[in-house]
Structures are given as C-alpha cells and as structure tokens.
LONU-93911 format. One line per field, with one value per residue (C-alpha): residue number from 1; chain; x, y, z. Coordinates in steps of 0.02 Angstrom, whole numbers, plus 50000, padded with zeros to 5 digits. Example, Ala and Ser with C-alpha at 12.3 -4.5 7.8 and 13.67 -1.06 7.14 Angstrom:
# residues 2
i <- c(1|2)
ch <- c(A|A)
xx <- c(50615|50684)
yy <- c(49775|49947)
zz <- c(50390|50357)
//
This chain:
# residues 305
i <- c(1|2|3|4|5|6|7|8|9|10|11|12|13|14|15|16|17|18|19|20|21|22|23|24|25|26|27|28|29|30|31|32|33|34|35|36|37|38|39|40|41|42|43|44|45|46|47|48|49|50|51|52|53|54|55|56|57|58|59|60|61|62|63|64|65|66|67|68|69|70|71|72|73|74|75|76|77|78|79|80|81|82|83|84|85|86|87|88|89|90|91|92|93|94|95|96|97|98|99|100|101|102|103|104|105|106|107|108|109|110|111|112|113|114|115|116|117|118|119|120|121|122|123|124|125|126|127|128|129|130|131|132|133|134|135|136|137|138|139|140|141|142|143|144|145|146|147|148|149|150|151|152|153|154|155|156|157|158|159|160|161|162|163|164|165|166|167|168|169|170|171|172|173|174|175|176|177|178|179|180|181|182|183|184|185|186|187|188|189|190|191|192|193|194|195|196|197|198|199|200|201|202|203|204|205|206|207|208|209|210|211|212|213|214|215|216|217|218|219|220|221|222|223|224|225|226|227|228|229|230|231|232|233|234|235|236|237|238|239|240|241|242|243|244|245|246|247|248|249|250|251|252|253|254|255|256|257|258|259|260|261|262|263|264|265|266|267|268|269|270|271|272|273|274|275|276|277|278|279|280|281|282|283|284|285|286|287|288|289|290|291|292|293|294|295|296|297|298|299|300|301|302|303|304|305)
ch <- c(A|A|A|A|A|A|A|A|A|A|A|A|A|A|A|A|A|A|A|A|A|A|A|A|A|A|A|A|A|A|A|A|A|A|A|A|A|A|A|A|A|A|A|A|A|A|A|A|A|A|A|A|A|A|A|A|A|A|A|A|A|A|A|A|A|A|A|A|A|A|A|A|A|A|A|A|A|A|A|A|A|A|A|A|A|A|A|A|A|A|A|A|A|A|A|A|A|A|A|A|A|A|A|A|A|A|A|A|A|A|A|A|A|A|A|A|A|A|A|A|A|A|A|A|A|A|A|A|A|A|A|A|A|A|A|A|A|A|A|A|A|A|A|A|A|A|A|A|A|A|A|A|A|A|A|A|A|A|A|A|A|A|A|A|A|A|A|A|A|A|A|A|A|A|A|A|A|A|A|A|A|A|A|A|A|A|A|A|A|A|A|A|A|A|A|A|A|A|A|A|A|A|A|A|A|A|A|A|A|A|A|A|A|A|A|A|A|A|A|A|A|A|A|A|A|A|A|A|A|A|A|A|A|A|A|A|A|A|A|A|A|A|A|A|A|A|A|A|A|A|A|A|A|A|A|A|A|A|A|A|A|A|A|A|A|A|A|A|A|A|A|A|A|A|A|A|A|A|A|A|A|A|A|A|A|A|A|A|A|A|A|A|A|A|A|A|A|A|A|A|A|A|A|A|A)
xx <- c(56267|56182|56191|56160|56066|56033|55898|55924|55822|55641|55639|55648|55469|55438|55476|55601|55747|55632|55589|55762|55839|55731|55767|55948|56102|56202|56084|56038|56234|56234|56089|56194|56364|56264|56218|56386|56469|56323|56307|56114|55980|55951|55890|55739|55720|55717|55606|55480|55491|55425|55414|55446|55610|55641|55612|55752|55896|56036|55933|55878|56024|56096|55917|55932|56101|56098|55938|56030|56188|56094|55975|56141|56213|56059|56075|56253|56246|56087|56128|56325|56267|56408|56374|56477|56404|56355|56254|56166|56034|56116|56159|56139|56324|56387|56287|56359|56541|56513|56443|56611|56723|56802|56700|56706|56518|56538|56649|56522|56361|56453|56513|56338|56235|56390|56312|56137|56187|56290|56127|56034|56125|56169|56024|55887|55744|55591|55730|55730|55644|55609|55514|55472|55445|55359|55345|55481|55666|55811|55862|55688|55691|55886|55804|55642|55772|55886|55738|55647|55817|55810|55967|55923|55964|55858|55925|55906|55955|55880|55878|55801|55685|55548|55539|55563|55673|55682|55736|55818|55828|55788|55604|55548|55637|55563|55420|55432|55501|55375|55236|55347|55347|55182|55159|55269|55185|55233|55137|55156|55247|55246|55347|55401|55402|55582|55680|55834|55841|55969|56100|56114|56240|56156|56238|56401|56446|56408|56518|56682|56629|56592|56792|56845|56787|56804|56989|56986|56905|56989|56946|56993|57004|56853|56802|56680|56649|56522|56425|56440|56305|56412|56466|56363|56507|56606|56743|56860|56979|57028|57097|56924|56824|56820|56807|56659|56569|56602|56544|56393|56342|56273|56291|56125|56111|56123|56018|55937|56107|56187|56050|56081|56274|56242|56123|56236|56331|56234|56175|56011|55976|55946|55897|55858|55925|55846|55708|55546|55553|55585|55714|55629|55496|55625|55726|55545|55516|55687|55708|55532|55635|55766|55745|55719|55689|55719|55750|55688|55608|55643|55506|55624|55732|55647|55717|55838|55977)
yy <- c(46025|46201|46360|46535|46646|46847|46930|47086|47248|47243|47123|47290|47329|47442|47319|47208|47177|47244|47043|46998|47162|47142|46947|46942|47058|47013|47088|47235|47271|47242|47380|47493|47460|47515|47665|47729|47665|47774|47926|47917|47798|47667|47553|47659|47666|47479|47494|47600|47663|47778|47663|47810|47841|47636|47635|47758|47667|47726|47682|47518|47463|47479|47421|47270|47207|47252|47146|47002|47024|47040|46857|46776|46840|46764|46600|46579|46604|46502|46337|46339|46327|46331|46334|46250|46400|46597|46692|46835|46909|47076|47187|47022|46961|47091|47014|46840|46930|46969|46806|46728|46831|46929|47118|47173|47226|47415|47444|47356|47455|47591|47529|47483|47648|47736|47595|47665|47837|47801|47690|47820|47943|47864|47898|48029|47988|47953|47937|47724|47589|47382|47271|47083|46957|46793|46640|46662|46602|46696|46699|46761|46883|46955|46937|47057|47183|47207|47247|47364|47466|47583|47667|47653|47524|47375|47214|47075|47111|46985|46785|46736|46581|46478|46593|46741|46873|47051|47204|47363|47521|47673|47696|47724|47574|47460|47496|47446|47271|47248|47260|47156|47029|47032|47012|46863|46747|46811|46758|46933|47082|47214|47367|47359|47527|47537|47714|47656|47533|47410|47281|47345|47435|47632|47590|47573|47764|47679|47540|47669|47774|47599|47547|47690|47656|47476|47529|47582|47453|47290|47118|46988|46765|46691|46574|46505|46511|46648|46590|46776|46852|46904|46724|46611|46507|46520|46628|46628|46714|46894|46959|46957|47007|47203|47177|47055|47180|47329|47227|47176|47327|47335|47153|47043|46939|46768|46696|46541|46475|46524|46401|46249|46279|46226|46111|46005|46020|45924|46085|46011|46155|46318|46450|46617|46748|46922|47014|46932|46752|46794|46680|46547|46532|46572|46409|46302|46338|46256|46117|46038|45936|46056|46101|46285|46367|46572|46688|46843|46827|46720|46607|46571|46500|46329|46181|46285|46183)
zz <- c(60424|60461|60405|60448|60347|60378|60295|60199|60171|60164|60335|60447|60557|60728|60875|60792|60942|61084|61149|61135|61204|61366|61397|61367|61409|61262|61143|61249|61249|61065|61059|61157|61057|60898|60962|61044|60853|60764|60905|60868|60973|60861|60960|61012|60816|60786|60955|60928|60755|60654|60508|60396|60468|60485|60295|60265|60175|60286|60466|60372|60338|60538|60608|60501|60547|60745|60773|60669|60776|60935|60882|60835|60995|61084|60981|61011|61191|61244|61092|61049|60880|60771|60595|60421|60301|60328|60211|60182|60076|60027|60155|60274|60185|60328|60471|60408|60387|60559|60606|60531|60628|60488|60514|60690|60738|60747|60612|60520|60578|60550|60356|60312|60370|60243|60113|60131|60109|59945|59886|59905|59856|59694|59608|59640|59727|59592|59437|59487|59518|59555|59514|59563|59417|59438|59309|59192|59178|59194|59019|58959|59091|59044|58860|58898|59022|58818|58736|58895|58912|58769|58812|59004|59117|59180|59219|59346|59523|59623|59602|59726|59705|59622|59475|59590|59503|59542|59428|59443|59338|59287|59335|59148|59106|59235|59189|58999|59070|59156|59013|58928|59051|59071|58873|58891|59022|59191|59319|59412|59379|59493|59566|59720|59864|59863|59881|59773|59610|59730|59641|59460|59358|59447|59590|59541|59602|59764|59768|59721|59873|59991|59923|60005|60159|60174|60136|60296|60405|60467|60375|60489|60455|60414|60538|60432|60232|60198|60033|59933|59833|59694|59647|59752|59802|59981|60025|60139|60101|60205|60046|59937|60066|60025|59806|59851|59962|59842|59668|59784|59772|59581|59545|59567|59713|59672|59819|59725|59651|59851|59929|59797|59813|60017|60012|59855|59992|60129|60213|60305|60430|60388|60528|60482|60613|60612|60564|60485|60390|60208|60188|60269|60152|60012|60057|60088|59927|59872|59993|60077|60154|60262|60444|60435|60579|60633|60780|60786|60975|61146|61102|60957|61058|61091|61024|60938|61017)
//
C-alpha cells in the first residue's frame, strides 16, 4: 500500500517548482492555472522569491500547494502511481483534497491564499507565538500549557513525532510554557519564526470567515480516503469535507497518530510530494522500515515507478 503525503507551511524556499516547471508541461500549466486563479505571478514568486514575500502567510500558503500539485502532476503522469491514503500536514490536507479529487485545483489555491489572510489576520502580528517542544509526552505537555496560560491561551498545536510537539498562543504565554518545559525535562524548547500562533483556539475567528467561503466552493467524491488532521482517521465522505477543513483551522494537527493510523493499516510506501522533506524524516523517525521517498525535482523521478 502507498500513500501520499503533502507538506505544510514552513516547507516553502526561492526555486521550489522551477526544475519541474521547465522539464514538464503539466506542471508549467499548473504554474500558469495558479496564476490566472490568483491574478498575481506566483509562479515567478515560488521562482525566484523574495523569501520575505515567500514567508508571507497568504503567498505561503498558494506557493506551497501549487508546487505540490504541479510534483503530483509530474508523478502521476511519468509513474501511474495511484495511491490507498492522502494526507497532509496542515494546509497540505488541501493538496491531498486535491490529490483525491474532491477540491478542484483553483478553487483550492484560491480557498487557501483566503486561509492565510484570515490566519493572519486573526491575531496581530507580535501579540502570538510557537514554539517546538522536544522530550516530553503529550499529557505532560497539555499539563505544563494549564498551568503557562494564566488567563491566555497556549495549548498543543502540533503532534507531530518522536516527542515532537509544537505550541501555540499568545506570545506571553508561550513563553511561560516554555520555561516550564524546560523546568520539566524537555530536551529542547524553543520558539519558532512564525508570523501567526497556527492550530489553537486564536484562530478560531479564522475558521468562521474560511466557512464562509468554503460555503461557496464545490466539494466533490473522494476518490481516495484523505487521513484528516483533526481526527487522524480517513474520510471520505463529500459531506464532512468543509467542517473538517474549518475545525482544522484551530484544532492541533494530529500528524503522529495520522502516520500510525496508515501504517496499522499496511501502508508501506510513503512519498512525500512538494516542497522540502519534512515529512520524510518525520515518518523515518516512526517507521525505519517504510519506503519513503519524495519529489520535489526531475531527478526525483527515478525509480519512483
């Protein structure tokens, strides 16, 4: 069995798309279809940068998925590859939407660079924060986030793996947890150069403003089970598409738990497709003895079939 799996923010760098876009037609097109659906050249910004502007939630967030879309294009075209399971870190659950037939591409560049905005809008630049925690367990973790909060918020927003767990608050309140973590045995603790405290209860003015446009964008069958952040389980279902997407938004991403759920499954191949290998390594850290393999470039594409 194989999978598909999409990486999320974070993954984005000048010159991500540029290989594939000059090899192959289908991504070039899929370059040029993001661009007509935005009315802005965004492929010369996944291109060519700046990195400053790359960095900027609402390009991020389009960057990210078109190179995705564009390798899977690739990958589909050259290998037939057809996969059992999507999934996607984050905003990568819309590449794997896409992947699984049930987002058409531009209504979905178009959905996510509305995402970004309402991210970043949710919460004023400076007022929150993340942070990465390594070495302790999830329930110490939640346990350190009740006593940090103070009236604020700070709570888990990433699961991600081998002891991995990011959080997400208000800044003042990350940065309590993170003493405390430190206090308590963690490994590492340390803030991360994020614009936006992602996947916690802040950005639930987000998700009511995402509703509304999902509302009116066309969810089509799943061709595939996509493995969802919000439960870590598969859905296929047209109907739970849209809630999934909108809780996504300040629910914690349940990455570790999505992985195990596949590979209990039998899921021996896992290729990353996108932008850098973060996933990879997240998986390798889960499963030594998975195939895991990525695309982000032609080279890529060797033994891929």
């Amino acid at each position: 069995m194989i999978a598909f799996q999409f990486p999320g923010q974070g993954s984005q760098h000048p010159g991500m798309g540029k290989n594939l876009a000059e090899q192959f037609a289908v991504a070039r097109e899929t370059f040029e279809e993001a661009n007509d659906a935005l009315g802005f050249n965004l492929a010369g910004l996944c291109f060519d940068g700046p990195e400053e502007d790359l960095k900027l939630t609402a390009n991020t967030q389009p960057a990210i998925l078109t190179t995705s879309v564009a390798a899977l294009r690739v990958l589909q075209q050259e290998t037939g590859l057809i996969p059992t399971y999507a999934a996607g870190h984050s905003l990568g659950e819309y590449s794997a939407l896409v992947c699984a037939g049930a987002l058409g591409f531009a209504d979905a560049v178009r959905t996510v660079r509305q995402r970004g905005l309402f991210m970043q809008e949710a919460v004023p630049v400076g007022t929150g924060a993340m942070a990465a925690i390594l070495g302790l367990d999830k329930e110490k973790l939640e346990t350190v986030c009740v006593q940090a909060s103070e009236n604020q918020v700070v709570a888990p927003a990433n699961f991600n793996s081998g002891g991995q767990i990011v959080i997400a608050g208000h800044a003042e309140a990350v940065d309590r947890a993170v003493a405390l973590a430190k206090a308590e045995g963690a490994k590492r603790a340390m803030l991360l150069p994020v614009s936006a405290p992602f996947h916690c209860p802040l950005m639930t003015p987000a998700g009511e403003r995402l509703a509304a446009v999902l509302e009116t964008v066309e969810i089509n069958p799943l061709r595939m089970p996509v493995v969802t952040n919000v439960e870590a389980l598969p859905n296929q279902a047209v109907g739970r598409v849209r809630e999934l997407l909108v809780a996504q938004v300040s629910a914690p991403v349940r990455w570790e738990e999505s992985m195990q759920w596949m590979l209990d499954q039998g899921v021996e191949r896992f290729i990353e497709i996108g932008p850098g290998k973060v996933l990879s390594g997240l998986i390798k850290r889960m499963a030594r003895q998975a195939v895991i393999e990525n695309i982000q470039e032609s080279s890529d594409l060797q033994g891929l079939a």
